[in-house]
Each structure stands twice: as C-alpha cells, then as structure tokens.
N, C-alpha and C positions, 0 to 999 in steps of 0.2 A: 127833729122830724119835719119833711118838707109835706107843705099842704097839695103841691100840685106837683105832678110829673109830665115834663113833655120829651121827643124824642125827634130828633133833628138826623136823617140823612142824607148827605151829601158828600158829595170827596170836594168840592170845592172850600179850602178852608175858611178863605174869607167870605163867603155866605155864611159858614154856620159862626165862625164870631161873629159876625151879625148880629144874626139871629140873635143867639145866645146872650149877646147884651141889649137887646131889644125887651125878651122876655125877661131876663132879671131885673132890669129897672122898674117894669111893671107890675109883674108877679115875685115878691118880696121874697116867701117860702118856698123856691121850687125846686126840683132837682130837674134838672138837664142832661140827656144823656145822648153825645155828640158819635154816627156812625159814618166812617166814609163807605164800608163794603155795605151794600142793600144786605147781602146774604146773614152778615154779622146780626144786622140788625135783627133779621126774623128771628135768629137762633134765642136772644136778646127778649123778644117780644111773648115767648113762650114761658117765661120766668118771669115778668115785671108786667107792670099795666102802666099806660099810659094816658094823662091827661086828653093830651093832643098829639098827634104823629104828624111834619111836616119833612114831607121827601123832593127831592128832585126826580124831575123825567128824566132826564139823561145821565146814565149811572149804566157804568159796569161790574160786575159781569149779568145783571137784569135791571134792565130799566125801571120807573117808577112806577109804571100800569101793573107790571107783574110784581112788583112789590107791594104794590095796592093790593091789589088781587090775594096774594098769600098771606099779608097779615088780616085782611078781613074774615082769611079761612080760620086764624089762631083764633082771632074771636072776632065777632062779628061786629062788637061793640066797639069798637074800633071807631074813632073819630081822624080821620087822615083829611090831609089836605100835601095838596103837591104843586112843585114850582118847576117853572119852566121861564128861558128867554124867548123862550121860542110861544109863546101866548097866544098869538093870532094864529096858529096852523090850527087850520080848520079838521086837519085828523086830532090832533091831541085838544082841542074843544070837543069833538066827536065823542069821545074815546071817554072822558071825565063827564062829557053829561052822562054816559051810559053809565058809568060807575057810581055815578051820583055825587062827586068830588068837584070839588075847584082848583082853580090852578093861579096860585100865585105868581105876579111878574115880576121878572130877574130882570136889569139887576134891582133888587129889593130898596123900596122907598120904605121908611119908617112909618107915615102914616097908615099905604097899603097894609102895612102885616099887622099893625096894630087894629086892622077896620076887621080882618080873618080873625084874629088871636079871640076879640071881644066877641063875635060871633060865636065861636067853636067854647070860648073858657071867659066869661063875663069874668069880668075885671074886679078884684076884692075892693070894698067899700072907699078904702083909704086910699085908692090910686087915684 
C-alpha cells in the first residue's frame, strides 16, 4: 500500500522521469501516476485522489490553467502546482497568482522541486 499519491502531467517525457525519480527517492511509499493528455488526466482525477498534482502550462489539447481550473472543480481539495519554461511571463505569473498556484521553472533543478514538493507534502521523518 503506498503512503502518498502524486500525479504528474506532462507530454514532455523527460520532465516527468524527472520528476518521477526526484519523488521516489524522497518519498519512499508513493504511487506516481505519469499523464501526457491533461484530458486523461481529469477523467483519472474523478476515481483517485491525489497527494499532490504537478502539471505543465503548455499542453494540448488544454493547457495547464484550464486544467487547474477543472480538477479544482472535481474537488476542490485539490493541492496543484504547475510548471512552466516560460516562468517570467508576466500573464502566466498573472494567471497562477489569480488561482492561487505556483509555477515551477523548467527546465527542473532538483533542489527547486524539492523546496515545492516539501512545501505541498512535508518530507517523512527518515528523508
């Protein structure tokens, strides 16, 4: 049985291996559940809960604001955070303060996602 679930969308594969060995080295128990289509993923988010949600902005066929947007509607409780290269456009800074989200910078340092991950999912005792 995994202690934490988190949910990674992106079509860029080498962001979510990443990711995906960034959080398993940390969080020892987790299930990971890797989506390139944003759409998959809501259908996805309607059946499962999620620790932590880490999406990309830039995805088709909806980007990550309206992906934010529609899993916050599945439940509210919803803890998302979203990544972008593009960090300094001052709409998508706009856009994430309105939503109340962050937006992690691509391409991903280990420490940066590590300094999000511990914010959103405190780190178990033995990390």
């Amino acid at each position: 049985m995994f202690d934490l679930n988190f949910l990674i969308v992106d079509d860029d594969s080498i962001t979510t291996h990443l990711l995906e060995k960034i959080i398993s080295c940390k969080y020892k128990t987790t299930n990971i559940d890797i989506f390139k289509n944003p759409e998959n993923a809501l259908l996805n988010l309607e059946r499962r809960k999620y620790d932590l949600i880490i999406s990309d902005i830039c995805m088709e066929p909806i980007d990550g604001f309206e992906f934010y947007k529609k899993a916050k509607k599945i439940d509210d409780n919803n803890k998302i955070v979203l990544m972008s290269s593009s960090v300094d456009n001052p709409e998508f800074k706009h856009i994430a303060r309105e939503l109340g989200t962050e937006i992690i910078p691509k391409p991903l340092d280990c420490m940066i996602v590590l300094k999000y991950l511990r914010k959103y999912v405190p780190l178990p005792e033995s990390s």
